[in-house]
N, CA, C and O atoms as a GROMACS GRO file, in nm:
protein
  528
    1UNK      N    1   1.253   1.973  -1.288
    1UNK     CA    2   1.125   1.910  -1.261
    1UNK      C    3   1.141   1.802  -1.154
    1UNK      O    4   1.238   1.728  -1.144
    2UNK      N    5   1.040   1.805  -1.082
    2UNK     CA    6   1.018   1.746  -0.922
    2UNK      C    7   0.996   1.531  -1.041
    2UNK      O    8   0.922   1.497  -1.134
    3UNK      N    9   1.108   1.451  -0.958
    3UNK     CA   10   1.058   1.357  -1.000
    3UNK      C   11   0.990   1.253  -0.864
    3UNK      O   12   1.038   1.226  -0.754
    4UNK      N   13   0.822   1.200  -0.949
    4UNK     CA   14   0.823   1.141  -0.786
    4UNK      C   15   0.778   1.005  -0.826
    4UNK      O   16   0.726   0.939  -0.737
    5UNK      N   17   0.789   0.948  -0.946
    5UNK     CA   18   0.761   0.791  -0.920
    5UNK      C   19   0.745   0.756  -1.121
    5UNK      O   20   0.693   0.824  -1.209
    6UNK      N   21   0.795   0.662  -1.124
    6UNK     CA   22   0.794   0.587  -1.242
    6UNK      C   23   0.802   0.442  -1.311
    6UNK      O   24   0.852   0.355  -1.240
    7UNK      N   25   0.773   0.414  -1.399
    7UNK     CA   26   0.734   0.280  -1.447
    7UNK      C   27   0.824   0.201  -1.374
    7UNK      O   28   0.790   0.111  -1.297
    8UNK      N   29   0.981   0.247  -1.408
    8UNK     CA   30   1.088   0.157  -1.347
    8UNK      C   31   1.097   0.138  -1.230
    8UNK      O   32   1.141   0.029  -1.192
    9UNK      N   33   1.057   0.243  -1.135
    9UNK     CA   34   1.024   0.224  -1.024
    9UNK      C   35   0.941   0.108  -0.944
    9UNK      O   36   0.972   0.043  -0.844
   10UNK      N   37   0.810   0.107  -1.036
   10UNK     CA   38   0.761   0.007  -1.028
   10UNK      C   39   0.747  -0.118  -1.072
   10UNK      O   40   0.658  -0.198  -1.045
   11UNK      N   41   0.896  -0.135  -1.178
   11UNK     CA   42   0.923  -0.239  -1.209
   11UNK      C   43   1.020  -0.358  -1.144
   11UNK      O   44   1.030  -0.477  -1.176
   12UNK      N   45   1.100  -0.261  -1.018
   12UNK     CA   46   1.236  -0.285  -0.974
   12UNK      C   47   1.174  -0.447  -0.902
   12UNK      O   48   1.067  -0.455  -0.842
   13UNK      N   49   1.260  -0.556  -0.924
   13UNK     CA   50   1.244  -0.676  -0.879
   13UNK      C   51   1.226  -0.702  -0.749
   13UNK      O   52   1.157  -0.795  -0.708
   14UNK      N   53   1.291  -0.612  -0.674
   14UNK     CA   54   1.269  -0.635  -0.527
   14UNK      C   55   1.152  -0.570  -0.499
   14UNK      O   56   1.091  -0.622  -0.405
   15UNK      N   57   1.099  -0.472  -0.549
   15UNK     CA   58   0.997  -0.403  -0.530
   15UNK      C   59   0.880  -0.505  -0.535
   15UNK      O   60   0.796  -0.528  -0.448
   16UNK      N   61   0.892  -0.548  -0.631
   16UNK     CA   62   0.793  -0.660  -0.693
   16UNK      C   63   0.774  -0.798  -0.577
   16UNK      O   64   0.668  -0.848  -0.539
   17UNK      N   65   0.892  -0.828  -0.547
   17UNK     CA   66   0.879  -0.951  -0.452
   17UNK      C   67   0.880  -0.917  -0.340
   17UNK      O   68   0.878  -1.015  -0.266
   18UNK      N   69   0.881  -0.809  -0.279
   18UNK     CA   70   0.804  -0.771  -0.131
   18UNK      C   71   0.609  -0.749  -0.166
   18UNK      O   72   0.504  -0.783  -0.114
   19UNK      N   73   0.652  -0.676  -0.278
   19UNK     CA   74   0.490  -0.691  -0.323
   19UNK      C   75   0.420  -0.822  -0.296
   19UNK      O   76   0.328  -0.818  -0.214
   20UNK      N   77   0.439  -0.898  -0.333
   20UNK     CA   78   0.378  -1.053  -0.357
   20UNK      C   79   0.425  -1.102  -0.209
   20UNK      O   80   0.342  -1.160  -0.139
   21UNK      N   81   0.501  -1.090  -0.180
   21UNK     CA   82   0.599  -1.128  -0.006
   21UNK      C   83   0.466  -1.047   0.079
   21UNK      O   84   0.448  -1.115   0.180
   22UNK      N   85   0.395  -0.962   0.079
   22UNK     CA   86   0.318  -0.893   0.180
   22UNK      C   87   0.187  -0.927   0.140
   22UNK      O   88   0.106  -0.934   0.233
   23UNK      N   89   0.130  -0.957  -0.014
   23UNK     CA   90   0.008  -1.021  -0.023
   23UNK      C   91   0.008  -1.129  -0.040
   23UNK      O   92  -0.067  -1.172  -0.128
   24UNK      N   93   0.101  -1.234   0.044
   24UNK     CA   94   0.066  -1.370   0.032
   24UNK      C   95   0.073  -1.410   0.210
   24UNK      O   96   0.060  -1.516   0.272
   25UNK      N   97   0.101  -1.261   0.253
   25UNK     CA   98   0.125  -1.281   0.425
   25UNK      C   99  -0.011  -1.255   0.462
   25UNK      O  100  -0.058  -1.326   0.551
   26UNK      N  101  -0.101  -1.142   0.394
   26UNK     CA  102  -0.212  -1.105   0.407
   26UNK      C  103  -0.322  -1.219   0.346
   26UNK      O  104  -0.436  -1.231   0.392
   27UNK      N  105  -0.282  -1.280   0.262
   27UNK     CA  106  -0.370  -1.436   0.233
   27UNK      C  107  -0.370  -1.506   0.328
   27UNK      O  108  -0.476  -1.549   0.375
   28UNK      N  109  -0.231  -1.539   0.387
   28UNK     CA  110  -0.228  -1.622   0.470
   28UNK      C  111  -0.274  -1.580   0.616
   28UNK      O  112  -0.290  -1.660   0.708
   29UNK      N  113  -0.294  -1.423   0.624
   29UNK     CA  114  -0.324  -1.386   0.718
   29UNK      C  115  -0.515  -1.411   0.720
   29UNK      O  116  -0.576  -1.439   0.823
   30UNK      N  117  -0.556  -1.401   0.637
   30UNK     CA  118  -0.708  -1.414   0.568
   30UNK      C  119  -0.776  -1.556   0.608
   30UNK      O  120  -0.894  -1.576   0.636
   31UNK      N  121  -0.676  -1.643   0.603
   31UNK     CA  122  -0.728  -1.826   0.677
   31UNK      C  123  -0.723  -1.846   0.785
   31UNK      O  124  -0.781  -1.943   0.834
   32UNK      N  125  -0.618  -1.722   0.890
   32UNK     CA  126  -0.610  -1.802   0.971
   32UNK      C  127  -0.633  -1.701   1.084
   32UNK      O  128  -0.613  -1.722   1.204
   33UNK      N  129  -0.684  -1.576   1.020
   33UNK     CA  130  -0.788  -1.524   1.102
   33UNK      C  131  -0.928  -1.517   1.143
   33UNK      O  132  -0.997  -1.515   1.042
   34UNK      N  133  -0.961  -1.515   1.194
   34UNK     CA  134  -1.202  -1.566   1.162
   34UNK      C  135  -1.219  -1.386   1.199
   34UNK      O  136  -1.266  -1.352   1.307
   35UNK      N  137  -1.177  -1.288   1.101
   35UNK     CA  138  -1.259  -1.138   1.055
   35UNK      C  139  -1.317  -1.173   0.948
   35UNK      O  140  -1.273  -1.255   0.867
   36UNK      N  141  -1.443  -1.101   0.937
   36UNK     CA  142  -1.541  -1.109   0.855
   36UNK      C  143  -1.485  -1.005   0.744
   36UNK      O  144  -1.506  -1.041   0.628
   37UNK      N  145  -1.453  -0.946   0.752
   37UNK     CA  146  -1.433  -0.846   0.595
   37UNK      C  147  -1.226  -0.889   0.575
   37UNK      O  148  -1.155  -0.798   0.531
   38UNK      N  149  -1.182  -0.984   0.600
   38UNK     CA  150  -1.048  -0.998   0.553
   38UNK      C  151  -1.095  -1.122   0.471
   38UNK      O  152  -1.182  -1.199   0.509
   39UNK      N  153  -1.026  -1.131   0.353
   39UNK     CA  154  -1.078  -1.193   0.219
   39UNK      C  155  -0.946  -1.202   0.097
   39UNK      O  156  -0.871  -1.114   0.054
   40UNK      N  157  -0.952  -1.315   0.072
   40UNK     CA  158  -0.860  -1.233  -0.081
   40UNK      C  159  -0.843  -1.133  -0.136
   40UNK      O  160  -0.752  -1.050  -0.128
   41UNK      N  161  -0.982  -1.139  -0.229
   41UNK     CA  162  -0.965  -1.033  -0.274
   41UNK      C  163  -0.901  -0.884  -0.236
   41UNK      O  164  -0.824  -0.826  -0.313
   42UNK      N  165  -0.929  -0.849  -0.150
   42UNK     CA  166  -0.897  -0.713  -0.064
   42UNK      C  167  -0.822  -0.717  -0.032
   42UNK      O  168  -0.776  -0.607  -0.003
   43UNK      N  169  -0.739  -0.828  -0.007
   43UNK     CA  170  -0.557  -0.875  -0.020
   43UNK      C  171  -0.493  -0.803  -0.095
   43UNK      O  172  -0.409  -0.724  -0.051
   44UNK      N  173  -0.532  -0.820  -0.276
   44UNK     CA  174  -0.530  -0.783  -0.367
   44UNK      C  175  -0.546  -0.679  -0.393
   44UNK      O  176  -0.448  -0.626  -0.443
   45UNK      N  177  -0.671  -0.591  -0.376
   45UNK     CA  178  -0.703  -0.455  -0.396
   45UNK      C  179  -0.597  -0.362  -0.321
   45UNK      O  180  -0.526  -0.271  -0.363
   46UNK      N  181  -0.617  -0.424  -0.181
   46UNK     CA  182  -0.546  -0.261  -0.124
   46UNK      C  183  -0.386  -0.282  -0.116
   46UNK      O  184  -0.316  -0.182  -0.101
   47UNK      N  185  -0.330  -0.403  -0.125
   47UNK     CA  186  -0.226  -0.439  -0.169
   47UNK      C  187  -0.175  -0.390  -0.279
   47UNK      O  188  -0.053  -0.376  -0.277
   48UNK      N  189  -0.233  -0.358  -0.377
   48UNK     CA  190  -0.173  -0.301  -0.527
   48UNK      C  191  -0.202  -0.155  -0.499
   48UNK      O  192  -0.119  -0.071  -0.535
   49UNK      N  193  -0.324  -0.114  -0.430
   49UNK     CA  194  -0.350   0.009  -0.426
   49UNK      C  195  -0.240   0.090  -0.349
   49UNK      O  196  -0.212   0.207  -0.377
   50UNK      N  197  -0.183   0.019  -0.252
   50UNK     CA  198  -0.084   0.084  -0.172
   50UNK      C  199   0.076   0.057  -0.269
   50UNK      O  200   0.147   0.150  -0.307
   51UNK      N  201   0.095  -0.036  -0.286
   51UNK     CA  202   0.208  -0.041  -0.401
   51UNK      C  203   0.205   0.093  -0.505
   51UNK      O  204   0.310   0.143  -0.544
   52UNK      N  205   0.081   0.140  -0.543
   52UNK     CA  206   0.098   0.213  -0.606
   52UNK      C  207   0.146   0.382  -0.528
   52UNK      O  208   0.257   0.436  -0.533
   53UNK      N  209   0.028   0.428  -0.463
   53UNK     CA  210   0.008   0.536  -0.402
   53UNK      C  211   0.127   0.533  -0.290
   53UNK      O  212   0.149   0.650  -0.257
   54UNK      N  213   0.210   0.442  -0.219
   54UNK     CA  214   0.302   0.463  -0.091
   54UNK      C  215   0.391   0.515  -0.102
   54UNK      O  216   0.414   0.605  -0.020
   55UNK      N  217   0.478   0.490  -0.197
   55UNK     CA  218   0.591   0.576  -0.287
   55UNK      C  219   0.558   0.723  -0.312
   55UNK      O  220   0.627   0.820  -0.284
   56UNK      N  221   0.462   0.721  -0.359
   56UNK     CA  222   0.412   0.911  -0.376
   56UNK      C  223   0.384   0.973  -0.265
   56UNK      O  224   0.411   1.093  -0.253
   57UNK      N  225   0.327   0.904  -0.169
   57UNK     CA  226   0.287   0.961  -0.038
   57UNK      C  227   0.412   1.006   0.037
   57UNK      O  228   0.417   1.112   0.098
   58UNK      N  229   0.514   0.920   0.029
   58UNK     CA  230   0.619   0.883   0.104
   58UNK      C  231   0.709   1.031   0.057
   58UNK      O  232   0.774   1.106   0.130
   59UNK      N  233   0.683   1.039  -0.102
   59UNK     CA  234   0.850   1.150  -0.170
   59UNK      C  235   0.739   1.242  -0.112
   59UNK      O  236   0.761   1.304  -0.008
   60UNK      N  237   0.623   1.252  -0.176
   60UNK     CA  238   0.566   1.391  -0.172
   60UNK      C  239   0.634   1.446  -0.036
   60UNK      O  240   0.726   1.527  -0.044
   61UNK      N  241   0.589   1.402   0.081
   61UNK     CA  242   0.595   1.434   0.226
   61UNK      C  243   0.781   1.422   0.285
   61UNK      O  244   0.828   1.526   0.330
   62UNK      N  245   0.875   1.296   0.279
   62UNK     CA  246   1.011   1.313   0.292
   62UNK      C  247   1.072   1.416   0.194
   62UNK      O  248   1.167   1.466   0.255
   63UNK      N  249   1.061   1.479   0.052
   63UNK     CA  250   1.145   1.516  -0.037
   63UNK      C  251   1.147   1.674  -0.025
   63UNK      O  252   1.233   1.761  -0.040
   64UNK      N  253   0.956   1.671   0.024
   64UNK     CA  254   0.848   1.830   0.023
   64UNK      C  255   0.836   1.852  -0.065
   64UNK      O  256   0.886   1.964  -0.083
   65UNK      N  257   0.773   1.795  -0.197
   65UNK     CA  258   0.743   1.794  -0.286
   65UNK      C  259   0.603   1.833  -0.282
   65UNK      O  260   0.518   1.770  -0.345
   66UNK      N  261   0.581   1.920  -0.222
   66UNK     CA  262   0.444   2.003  -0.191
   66UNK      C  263   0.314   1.968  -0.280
   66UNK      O  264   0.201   1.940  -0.241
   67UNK      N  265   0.376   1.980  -0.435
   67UNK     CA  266   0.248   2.013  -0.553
   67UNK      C  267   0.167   1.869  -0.509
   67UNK      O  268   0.049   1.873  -0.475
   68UNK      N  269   0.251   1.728  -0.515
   68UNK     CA  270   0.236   1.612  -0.485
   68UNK      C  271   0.163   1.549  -0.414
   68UNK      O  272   0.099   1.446  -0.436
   69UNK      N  273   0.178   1.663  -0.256
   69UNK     CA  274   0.145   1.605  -0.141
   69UNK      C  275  -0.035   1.564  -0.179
   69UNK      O  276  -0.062   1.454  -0.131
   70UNK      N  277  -0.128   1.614  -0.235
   70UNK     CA  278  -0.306   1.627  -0.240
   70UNK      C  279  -0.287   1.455  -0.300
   70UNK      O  280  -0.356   1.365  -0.251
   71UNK      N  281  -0.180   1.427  -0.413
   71UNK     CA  282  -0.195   1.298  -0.421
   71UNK      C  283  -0.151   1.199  -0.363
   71UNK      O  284  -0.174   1.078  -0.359
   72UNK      N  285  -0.081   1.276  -0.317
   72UNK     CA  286  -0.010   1.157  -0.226
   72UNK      C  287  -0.147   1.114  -0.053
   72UNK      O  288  -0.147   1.016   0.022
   73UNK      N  289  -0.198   1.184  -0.055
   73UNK     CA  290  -0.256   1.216   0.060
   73UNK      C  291  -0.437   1.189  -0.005
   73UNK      O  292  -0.538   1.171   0.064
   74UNK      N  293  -0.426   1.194  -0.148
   74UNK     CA  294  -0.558   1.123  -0.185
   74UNK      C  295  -0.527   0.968  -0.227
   74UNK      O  296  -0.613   0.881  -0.238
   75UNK      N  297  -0.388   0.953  -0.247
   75UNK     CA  298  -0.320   0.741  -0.255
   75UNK      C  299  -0.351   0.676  -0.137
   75UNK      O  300  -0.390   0.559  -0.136
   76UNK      N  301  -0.330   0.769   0.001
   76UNK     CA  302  -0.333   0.707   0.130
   76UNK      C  303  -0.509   0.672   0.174
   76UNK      O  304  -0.553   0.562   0.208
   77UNK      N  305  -0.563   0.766   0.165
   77UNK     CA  306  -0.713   0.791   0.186
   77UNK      C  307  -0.763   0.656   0.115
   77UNK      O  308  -0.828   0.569   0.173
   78UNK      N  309  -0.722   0.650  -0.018
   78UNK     CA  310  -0.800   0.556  -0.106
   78UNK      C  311  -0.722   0.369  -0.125
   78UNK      O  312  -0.773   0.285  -0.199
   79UNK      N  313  -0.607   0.346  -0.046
   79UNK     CA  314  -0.545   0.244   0.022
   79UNK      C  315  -0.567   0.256   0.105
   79UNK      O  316  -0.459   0.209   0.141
   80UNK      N  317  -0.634   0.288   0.237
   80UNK     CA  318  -0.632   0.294   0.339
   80UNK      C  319  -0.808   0.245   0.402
   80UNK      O  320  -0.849   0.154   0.475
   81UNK      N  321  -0.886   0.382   0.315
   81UNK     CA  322  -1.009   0.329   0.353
   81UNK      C  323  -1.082   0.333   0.210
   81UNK      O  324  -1.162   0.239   0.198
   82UNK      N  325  -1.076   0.408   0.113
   82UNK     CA  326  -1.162   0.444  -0.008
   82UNK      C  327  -1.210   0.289  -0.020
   82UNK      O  328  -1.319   0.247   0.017
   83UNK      N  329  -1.072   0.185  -0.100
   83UNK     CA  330  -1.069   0.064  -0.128
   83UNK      C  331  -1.196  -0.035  -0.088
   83UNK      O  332  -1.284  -0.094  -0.150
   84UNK      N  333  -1.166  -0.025   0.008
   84UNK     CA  334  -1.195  -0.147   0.113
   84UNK      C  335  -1.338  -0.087   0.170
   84UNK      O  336  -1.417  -0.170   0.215
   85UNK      N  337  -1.375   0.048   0.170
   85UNK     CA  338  -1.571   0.117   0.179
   85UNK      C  339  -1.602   0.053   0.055
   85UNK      O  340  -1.665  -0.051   0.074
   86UNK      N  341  -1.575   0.083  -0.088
   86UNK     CA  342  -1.619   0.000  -0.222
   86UNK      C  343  -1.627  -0.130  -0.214
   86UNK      O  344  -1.709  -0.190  -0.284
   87UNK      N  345  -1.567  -0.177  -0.152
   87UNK     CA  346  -1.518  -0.351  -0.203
   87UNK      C  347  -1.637  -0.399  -0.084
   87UNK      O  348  -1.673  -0.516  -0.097
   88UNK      N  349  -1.670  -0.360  -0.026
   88UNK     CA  350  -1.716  -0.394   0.095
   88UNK      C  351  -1.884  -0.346   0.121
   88UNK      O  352  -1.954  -0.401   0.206
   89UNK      N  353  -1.925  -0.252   0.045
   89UNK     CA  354  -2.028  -0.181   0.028
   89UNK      C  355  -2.082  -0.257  -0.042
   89UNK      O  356  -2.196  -0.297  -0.018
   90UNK      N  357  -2.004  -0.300  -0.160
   90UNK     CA  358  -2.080  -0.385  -0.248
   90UNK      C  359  -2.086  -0.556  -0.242
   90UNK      O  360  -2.177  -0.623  -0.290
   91UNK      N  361  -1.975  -0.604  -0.177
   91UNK     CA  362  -1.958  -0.771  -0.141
   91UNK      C  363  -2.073  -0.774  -0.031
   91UNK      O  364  -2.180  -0.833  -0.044
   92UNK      N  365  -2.036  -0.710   0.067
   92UNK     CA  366  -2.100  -0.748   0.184
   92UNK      C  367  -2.094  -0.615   0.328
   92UNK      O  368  -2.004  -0.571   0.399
   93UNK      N  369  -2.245  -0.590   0.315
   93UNK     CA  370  -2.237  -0.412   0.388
   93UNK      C  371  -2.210  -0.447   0.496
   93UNK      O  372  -2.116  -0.402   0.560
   94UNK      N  373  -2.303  -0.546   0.541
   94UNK     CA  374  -2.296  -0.627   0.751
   94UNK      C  375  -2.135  -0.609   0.769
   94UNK      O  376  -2.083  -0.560   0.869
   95UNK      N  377  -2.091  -0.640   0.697
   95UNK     CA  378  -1.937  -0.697   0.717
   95UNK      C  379  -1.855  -0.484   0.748
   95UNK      O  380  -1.792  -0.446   0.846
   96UNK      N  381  -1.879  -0.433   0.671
   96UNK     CA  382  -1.871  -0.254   0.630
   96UNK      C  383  -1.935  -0.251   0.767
   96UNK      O  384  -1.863  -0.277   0.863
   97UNK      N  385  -2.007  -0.234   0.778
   97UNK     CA  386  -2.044  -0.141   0.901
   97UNK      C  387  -2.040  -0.209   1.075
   97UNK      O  388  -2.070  -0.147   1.177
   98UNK      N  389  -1.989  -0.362   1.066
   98UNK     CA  390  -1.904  -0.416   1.157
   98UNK      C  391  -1.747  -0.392   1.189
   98UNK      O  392  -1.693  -0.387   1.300
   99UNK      N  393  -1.699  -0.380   1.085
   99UNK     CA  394  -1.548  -0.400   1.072
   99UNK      C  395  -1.491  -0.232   1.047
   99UNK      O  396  -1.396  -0.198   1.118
  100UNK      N  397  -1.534  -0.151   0.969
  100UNK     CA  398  -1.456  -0.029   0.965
  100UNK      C  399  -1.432   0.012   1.034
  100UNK      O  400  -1.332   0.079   1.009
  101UNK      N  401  -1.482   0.028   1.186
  101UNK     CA  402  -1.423   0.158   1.238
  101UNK      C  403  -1.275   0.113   1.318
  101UNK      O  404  -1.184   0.183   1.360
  102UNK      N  405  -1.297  -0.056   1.319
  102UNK     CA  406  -1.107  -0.073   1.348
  102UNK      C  407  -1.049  -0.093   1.268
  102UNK      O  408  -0.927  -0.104   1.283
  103UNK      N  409  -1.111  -0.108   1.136
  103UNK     CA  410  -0.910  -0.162   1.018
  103UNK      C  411  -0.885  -0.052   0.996
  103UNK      O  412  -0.764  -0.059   0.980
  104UNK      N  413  -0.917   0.069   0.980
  104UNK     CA  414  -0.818   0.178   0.950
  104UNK      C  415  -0.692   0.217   1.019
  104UNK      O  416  -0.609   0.288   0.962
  105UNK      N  417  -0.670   0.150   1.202
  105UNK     CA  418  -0.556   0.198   1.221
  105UNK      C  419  -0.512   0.075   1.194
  105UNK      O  420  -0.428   0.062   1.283
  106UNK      N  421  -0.509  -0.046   1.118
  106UNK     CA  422  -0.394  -0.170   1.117
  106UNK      C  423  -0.377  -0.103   0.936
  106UNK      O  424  -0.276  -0.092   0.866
  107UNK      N  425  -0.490  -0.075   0.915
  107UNK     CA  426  -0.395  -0.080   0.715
  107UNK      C  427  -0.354   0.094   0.757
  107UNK      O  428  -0.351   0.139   0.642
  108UNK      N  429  -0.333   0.176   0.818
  108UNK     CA  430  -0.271   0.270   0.814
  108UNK      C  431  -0.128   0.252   0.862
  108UNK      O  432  -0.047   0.314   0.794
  109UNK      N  433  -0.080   0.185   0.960
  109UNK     CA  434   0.022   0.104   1.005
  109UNK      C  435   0.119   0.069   0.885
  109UNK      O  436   0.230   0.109   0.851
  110UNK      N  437   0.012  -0.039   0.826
  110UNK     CA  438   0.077  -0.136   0.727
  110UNK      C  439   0.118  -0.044   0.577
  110UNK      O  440   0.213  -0.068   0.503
  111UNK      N  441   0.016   0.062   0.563
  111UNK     CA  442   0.024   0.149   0.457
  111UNK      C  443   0.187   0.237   0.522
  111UNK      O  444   0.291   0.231   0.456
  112UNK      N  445   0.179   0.292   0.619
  112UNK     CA  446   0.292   0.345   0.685
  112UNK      C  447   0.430   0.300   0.639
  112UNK      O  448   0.520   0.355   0.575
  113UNK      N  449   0.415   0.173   0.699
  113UNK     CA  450   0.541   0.052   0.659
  113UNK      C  451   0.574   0.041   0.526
  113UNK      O  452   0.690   0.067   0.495
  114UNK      N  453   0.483   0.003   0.430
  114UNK     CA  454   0.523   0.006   0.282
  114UNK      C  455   0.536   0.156   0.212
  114UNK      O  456   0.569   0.166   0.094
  115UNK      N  457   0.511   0.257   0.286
  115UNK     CA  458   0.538   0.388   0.210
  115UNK      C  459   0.718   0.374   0.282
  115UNK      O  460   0.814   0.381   0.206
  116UNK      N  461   0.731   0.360   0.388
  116UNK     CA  462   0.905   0.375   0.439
  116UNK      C  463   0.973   0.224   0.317
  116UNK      O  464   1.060   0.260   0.238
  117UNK      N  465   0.946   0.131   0.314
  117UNK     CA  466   0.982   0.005   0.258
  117UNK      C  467   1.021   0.048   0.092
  117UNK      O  468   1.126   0.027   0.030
  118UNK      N  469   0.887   0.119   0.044
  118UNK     CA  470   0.891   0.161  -0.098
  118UNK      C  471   0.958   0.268  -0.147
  118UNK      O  472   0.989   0.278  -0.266
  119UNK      N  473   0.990   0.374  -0.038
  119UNK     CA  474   1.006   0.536  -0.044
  119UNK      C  475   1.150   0.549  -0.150
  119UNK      O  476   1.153   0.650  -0.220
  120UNK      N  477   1.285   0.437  -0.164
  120UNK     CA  478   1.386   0.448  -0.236
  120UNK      C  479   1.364   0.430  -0.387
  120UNK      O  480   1.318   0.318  -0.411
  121UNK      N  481   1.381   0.493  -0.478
  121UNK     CA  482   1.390   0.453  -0.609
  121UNK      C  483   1.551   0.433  -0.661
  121UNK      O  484   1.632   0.522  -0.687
  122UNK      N  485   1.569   0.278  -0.668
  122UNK     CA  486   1.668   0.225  -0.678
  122UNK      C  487   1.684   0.130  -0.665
  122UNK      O  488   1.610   0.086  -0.577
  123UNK      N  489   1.782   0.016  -0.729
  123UNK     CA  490   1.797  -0.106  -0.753
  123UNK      C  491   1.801  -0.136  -0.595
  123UNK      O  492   1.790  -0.050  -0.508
  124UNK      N  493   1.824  -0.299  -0.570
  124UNK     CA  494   1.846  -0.375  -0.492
  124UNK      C  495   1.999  -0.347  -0.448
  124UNK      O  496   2.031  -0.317  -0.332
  125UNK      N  497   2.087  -0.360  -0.554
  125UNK     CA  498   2.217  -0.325  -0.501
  125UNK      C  499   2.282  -0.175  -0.454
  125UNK      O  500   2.377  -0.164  -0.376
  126UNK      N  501   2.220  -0.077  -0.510
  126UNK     CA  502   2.242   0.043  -0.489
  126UNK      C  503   2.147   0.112  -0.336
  126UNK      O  504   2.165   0.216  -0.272
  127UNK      N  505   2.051   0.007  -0.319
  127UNK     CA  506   1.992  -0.002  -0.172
  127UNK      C  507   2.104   0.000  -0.063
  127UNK      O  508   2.132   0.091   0.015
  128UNK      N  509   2.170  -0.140  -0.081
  128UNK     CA  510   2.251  -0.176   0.027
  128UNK      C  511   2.408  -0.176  -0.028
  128UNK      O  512   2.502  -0.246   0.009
  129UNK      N  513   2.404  -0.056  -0.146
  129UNK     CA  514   2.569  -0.028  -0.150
  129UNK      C  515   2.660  -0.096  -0.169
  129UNK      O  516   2.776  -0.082  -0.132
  130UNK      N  517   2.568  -0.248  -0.285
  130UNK     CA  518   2.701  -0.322  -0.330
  130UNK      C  519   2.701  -0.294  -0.482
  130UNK      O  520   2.728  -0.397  -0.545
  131UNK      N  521   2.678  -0.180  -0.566
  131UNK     CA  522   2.681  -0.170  -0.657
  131UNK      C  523   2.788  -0.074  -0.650
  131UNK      O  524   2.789   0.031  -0.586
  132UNK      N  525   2.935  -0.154  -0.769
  132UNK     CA  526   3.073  -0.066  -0.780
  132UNK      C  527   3.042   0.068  -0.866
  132UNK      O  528   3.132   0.150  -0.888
   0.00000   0.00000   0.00000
């Protein structure tokens, strides 16, 4: 059986503190930019949303884990733009129908980056091969 992502996976410590390491860059990116639809919250949303779905996107497509790929490829769709049409439809539409048609290539980028960042399932030390 094809394995492509699990609790421990998403428990691994380093995993976790790049997590929080990339939505506190995107907070900080949120003050000290003047875009109308960059916000906390949505820090938050597509930040976890991609934590979740980047890893699956990533094996489905590097491993060819074929059956995978529809979810992996419905994780990206819905971190990428699903998220952030909801969050945005309903906070504030002016802001939706100003701002979408350019953040999809910066959070596809950034989604990009954390699917390569996330794609290993494995400790910190067995990353960089200091585990005897």
């Amino acid at each position: 059986m094809q394995h492509i992502v699990s609790i421990k996976d998403y428990l691994r410590p380093w995993k976790i503190i790049t997590l929080l390491f990339g939505i506190g860059l995107l907070i900080i990116g949120s003050y000290l930019t003047p875009a109308i639809d960059w916000d906390i919250p949505i820090s938050f949303i597509m930040g976890i949303a991609t934590y979740i779905f980047a890893p699956i996107t990533a094996r489905s497509m590097f491993r060819r884990y074929w059956k995978w790929l529809p979810l992996g490829i419905f994780g990206a769709w819905l971190s990428i733009d699903g998220v952030y049409w909801a969050y945005w439809a309903w906070q504030n539409p002016y802001a939706l129908t100003m701002m979408r048609s350019g953040q999809w290539q910066t959070s596809t980028c950034l989604y990009g980056l954390c699917a390569c960042l996330w794609y290993p399932d494995c400790s910190f030390k067995e990353l960089f091969g200091l585990q005897r």
